[in-house]
TITI-936469 format. One record per residue: residue in one letter; x, y, z of N, C-alpha, C, O in turn. Coordinates in steps of 0.1 Angstrom, whole numbers, padded with zeros to 4 digits, always signed. Example, Ala and Ser with C-alpha at 12.3 -4.5 7.8 and 13.67 -1.06 7.14 Angstrom:
<sites>
a+0132-0057+0078+0123-0045+0078+0132-0033+0078+0142-0033+0085/s+0128-0022+0071+0137-0011+0071+0129+0000+0079+0134+0011+0080/
</sites>
This chain:
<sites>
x+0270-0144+1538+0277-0137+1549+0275-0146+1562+0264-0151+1564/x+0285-0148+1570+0285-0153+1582+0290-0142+1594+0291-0130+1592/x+0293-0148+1605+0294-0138+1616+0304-0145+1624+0305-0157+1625/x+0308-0140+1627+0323-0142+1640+0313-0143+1656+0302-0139+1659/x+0323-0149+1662+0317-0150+1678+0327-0140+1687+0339-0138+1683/x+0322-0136+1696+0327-0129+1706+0321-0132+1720+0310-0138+1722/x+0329-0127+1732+0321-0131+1746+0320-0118+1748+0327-0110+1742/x+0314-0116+1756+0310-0100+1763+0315-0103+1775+0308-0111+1781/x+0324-0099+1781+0337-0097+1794+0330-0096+1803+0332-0103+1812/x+0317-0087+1804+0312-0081+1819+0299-0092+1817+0298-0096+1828/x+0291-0097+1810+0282-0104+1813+0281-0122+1809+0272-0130+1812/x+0290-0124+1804+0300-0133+1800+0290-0145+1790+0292-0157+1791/x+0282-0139+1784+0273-0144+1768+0280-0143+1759+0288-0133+1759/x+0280-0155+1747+0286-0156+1738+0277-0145+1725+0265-0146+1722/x+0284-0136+1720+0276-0133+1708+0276-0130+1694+0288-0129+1693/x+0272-0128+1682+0277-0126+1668+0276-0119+1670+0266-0116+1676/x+0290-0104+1664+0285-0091+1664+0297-0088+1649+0296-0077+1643/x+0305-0096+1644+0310-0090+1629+0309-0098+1621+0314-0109+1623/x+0302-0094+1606+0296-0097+1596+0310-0106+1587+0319-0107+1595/x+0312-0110+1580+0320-0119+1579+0314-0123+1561+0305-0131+1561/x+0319-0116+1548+0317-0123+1537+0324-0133+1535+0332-0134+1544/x+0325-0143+1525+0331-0148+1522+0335-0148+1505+0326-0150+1497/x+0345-0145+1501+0347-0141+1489+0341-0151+1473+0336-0151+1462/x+0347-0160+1484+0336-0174+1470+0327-0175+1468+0323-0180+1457/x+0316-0170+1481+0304-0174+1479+0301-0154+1465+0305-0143+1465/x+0292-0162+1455+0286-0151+1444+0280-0138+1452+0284-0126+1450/x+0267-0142+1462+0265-0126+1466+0275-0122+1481+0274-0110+1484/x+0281-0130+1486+0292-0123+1492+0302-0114+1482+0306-0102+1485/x+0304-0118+1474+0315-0116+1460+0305-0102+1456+0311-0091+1458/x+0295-0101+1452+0290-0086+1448+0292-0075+1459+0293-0063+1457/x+0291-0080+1470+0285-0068+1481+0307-0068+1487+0312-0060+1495/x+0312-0077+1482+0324-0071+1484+0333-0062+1473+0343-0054+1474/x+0326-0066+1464+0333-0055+1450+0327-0044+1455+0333-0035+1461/x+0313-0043+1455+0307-0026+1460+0316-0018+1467+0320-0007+1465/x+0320-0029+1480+0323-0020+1489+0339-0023+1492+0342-0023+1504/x+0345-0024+1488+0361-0031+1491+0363-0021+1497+0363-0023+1509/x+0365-0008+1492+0372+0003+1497+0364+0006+1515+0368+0016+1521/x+0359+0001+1519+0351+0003+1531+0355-0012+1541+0352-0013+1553/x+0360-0019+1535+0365-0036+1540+0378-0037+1545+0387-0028+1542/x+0380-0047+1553+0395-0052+1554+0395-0067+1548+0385-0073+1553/x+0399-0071+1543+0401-0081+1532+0412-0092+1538+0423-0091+1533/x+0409-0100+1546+0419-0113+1549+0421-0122+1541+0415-0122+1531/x+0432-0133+1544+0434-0144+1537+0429-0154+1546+0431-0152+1559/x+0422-0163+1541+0416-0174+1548+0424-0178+1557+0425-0174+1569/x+0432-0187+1551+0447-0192+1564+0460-0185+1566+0472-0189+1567/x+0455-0171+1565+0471-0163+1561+0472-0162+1581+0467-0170+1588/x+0477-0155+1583+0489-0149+1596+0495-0142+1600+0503-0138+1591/x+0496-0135+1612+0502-0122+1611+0498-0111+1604+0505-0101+1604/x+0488-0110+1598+0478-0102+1592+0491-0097+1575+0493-0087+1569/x+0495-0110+1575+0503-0108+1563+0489-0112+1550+0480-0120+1550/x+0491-0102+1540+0478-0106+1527+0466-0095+1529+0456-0094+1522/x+0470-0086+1542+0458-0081+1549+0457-0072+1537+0467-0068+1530/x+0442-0068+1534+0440-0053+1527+0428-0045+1535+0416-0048+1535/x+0433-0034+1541+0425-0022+1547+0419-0011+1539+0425+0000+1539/x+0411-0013+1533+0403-0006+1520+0405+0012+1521+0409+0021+1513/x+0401+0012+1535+0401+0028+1541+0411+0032+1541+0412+0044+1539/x+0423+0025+1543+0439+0033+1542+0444+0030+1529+0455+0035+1528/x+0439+0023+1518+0445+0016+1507+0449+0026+1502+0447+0036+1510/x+0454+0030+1493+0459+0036+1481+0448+0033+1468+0443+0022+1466/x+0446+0047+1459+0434+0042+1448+0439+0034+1436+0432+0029+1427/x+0454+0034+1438+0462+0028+1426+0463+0013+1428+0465+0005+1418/x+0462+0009+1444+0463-0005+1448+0445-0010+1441+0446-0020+1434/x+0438-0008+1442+0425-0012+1443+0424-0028+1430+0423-0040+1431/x+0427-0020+1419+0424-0030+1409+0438-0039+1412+0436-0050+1407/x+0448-0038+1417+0456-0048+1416+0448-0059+1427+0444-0070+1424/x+0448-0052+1437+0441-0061+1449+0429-0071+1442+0427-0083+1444/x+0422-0062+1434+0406-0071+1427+0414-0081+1417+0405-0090+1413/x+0424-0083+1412+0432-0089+1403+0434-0101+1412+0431-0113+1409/x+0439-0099+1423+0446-0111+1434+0431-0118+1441+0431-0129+1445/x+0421-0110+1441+0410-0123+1445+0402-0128+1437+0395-0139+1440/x+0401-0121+1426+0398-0132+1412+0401-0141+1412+0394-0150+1415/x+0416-0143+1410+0426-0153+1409+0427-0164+1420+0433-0174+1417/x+0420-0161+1431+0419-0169+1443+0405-0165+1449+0407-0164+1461/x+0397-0163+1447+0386-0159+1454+0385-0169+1469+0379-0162+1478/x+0387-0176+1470+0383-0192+1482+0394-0190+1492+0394-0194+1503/x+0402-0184+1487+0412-0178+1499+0407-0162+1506+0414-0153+1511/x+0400-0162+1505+0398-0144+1510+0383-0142+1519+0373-0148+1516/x+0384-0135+1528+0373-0133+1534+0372-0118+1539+0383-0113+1541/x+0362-0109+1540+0358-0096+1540+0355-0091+1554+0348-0100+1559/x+0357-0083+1560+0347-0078+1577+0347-0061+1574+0352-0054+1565/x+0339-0059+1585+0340-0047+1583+0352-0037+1589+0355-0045+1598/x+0358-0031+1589+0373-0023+1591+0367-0018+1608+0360-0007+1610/x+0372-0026+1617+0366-0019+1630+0374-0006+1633+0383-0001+1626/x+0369-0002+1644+0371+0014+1650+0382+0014+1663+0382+0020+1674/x+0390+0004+1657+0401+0003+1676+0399+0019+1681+0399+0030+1676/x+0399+0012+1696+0407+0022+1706+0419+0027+1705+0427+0022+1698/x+0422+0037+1711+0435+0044+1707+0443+0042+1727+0436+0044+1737/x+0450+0039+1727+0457+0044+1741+0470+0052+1740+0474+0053+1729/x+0477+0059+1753+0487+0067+1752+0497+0054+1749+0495+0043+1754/x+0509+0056+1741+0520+0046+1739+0534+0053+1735+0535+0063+1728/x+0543+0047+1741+0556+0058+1742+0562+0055+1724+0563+0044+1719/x+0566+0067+1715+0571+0068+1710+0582+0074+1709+0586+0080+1720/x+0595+0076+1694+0607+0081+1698+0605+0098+1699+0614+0106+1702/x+0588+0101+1696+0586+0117+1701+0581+0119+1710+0579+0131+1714/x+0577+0105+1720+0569+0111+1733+0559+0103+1733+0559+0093+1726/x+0550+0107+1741+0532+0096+1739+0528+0104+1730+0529+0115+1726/x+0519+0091+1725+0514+0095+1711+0502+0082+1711+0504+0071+1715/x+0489+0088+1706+0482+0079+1703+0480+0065+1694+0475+0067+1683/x+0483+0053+1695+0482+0044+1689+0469+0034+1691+0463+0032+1702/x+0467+0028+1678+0453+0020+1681+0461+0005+1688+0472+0002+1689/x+0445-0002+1692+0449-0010+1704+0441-0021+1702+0431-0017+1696/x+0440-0033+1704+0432-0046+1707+0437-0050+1720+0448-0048+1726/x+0428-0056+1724+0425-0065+1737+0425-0078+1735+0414-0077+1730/x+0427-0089+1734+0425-0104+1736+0426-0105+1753+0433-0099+1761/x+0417-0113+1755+0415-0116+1768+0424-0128+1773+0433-0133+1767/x+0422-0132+1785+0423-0145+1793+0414-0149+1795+0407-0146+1805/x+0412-0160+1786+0399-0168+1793+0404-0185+1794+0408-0192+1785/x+0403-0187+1807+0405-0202+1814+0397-0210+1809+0388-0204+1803/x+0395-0223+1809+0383-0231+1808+0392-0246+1813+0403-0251+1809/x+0382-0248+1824+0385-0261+1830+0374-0271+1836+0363-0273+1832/x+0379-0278+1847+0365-0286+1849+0356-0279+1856+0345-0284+1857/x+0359-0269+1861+0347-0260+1872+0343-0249+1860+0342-0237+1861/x+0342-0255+1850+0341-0238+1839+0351-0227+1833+0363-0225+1836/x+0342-0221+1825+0347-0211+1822+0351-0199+1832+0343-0194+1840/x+0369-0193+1832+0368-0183+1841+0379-0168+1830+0388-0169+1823/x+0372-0156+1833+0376-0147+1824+0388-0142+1834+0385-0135+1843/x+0399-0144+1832+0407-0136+1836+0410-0117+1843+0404-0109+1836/x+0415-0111+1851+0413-0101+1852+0424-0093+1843+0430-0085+1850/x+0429-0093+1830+0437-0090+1822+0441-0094+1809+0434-0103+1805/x+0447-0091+1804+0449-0097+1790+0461-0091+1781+0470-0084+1785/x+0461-0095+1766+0473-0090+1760+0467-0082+1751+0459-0085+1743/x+0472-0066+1754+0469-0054+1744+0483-0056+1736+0495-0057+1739/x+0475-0056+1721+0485-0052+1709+0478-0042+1704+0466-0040+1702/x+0492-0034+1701+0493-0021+1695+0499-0018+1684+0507-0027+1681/x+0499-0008+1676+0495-0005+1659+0508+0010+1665+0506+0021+1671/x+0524+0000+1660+0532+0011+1668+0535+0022+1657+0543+0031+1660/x+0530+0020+1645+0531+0028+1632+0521+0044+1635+0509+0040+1636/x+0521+0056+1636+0506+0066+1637+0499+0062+1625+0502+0065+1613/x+0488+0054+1630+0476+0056+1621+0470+0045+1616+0459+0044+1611/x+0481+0033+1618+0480+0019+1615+0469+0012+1622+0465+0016+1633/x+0462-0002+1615+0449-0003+1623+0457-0018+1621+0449-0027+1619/x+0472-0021+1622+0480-0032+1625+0483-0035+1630+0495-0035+1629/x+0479-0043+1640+0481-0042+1653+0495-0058+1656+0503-0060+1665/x+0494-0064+1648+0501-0076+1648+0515-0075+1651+0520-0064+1647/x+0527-0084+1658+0539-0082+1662+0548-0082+1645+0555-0074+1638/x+0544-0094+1644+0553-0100+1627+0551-0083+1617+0557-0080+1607/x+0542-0074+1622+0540-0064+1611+0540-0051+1615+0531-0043+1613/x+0552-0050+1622+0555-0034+1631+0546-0039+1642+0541-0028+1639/x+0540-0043+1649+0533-0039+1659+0538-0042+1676+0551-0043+1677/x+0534-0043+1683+0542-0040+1699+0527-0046+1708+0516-0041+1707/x+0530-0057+1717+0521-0057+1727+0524-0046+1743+0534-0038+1745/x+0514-0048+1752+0512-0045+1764+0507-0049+1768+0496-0052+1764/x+0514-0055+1783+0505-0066+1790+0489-0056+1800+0494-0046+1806/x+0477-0057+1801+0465-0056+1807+0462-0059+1817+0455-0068+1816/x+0464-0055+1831+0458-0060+1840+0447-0049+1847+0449-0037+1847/x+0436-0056+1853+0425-0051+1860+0427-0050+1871+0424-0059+1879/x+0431-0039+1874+0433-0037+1891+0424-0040+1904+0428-0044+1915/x+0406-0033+1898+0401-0033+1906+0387-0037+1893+0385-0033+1882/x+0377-0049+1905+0366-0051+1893+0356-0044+1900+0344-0043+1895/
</sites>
């Protein structure tokens, strides 16, 4: 298992905070059969979160096909755990309606340093219920800005 990096916005330390299997490696490969159904399941160099599998919304009929396609490729596939996005209000064709949300930041880096932007690009999961947030796959950004720090 390895870990992803993240910056923490308000104190601006770099830190590991999501667990990260890798499907090739043998005991990554057991602790992701256990738990598929609990995983989101990427493609190493996939895009657009095209290949994605979200275990908690899956279908129980998809399961063994899915375990079929990383046999077959195990070295392409990598495991995290299925985060908890935020939801914000977002206009739909019935009105506002809750949709989940990511943040990517603005972060500068030049010769006087690193500088975090006061805003960023929220993408949103314009499907009810979707944890898709990507454009290429139904999804819709909103631009972020911080009004007051």
């Amino acid at each position: 298992m390895t870990e992803s990096i993240t910056i923490d916005l308000e104190d601006g330390p770099i830190h590991t905070n999501v667990p990260t299997w890798r499907y090739s490696e043998s005991e990554d490969l057991n602790y992701v059969n256990e738990h598929i159904e609990e995983l989101e399941v990427k493609e190493v160099h996939g895009s657009g979160d095209y290949g994605m599998w979200i275990g908690p919304q899956a279908e129980q009929a998809s399961i063994a096909t899915f375990r079929r396609k990383l046999k077959s490729a195990p070295h392409n596939f990598i495991a995290q755990p299925t985060l908890a996005l935020s939801t914000c209000p977002t206009c739909t064709g019935s009105g506002l309606a809750p949709r989940h949300v990511d943040l990517r930041p603005f972060v500068l880096s030049g010769r006087d340093g690193v500088r975090i932007v006061p805003g960023g690009l929220t993408r949103v999961a314009l499907a009810d219920g979707s944890l898709i947030v990507n454009s290429s796959q139904g999804g819709g950004t909103k631009d972020t800005w911080v009004l007051d720090g």
